[in-house]
N, C-alpha and C positions, 0 to 999 in steps of 0.2 A: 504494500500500500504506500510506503513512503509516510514524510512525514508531511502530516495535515495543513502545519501553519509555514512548512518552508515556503510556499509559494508568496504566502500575506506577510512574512516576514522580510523576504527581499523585495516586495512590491513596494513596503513603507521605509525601507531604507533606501532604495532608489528614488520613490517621491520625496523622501526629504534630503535629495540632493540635486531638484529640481529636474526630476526625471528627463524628458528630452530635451529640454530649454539648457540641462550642464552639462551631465556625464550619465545620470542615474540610469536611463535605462541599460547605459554601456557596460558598467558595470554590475547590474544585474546579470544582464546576460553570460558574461563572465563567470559569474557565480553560478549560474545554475548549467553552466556547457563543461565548466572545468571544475567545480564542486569546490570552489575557494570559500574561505569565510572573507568576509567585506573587507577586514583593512590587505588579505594579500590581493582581493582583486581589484583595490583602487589603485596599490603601486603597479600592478599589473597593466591596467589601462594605464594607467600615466604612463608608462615603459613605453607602452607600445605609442600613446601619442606624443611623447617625446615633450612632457610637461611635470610642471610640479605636481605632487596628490593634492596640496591644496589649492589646486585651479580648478580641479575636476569641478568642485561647486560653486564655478564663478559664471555665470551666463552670461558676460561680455567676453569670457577668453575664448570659453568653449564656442562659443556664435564663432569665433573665427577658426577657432580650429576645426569643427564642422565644416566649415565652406571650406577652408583652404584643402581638406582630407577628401571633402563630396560623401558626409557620411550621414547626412541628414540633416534636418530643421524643423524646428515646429513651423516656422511658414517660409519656404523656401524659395529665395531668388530664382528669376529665370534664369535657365541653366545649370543652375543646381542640381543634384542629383536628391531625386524622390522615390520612394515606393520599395521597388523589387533592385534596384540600381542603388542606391544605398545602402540597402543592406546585404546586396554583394559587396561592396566596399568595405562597411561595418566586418564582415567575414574575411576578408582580406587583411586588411589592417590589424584587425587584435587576431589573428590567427586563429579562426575559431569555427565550427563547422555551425552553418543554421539549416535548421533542415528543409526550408520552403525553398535557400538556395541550392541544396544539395536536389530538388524534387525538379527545379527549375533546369539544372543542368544534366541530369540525366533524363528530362524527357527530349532536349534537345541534341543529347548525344546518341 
């Protein structure tokens, strides 16, 4: 069965790291793809976006490190990278398997 409240657990420490707007939902993901506890997968995302841990919860650094990466936005410039394209990138960047892109590239392999 797993455990009932992991999912409400990193859902409320992600939102209180301003979930897509800083880092939160990044390092959720992280957490639940690689089964870290929060503080190894916030230096884990910072590693990988080449930032301090304590930027992850700034929404003016991260707005840039988004654009500059193409890893998402809550409202995303033209051009920017949205949707399934982002979070091939999100996948890229932290090294990390998601399965809707792993479902995306094997229907078209």
């Amino acid at each position: 069965m797993g455990d009932p409240l992991g999912m409400a657990l990193t859902h409320a420490h992600a939102s209180g790291m301003g979930g897509m707007r800083a880092a939160g939902d990044l390092v959720a993901r992280v957490q639940m793809t690689r089964g870290m506890r929060i503080q190894e997968a916030k230096r884990y995302v910072a590693d990988k976006l080449r930032i301090a841990v304590s930027e992850l919860a700034d929404p003016v650094i991260m707005s840039e490190v988004r654009e500059d990466l193409q890893i998402g936005a809550v409202t995303p410039l033209p051009g920017c990278a949205k949707g399934i394209e982002a979070k091939f990138r999100i996948a890229e960047v932290l090294g990390i398997d998601i399965n809707c892109v792993q479902r995306f590239k094997d229907k078209i392999s």
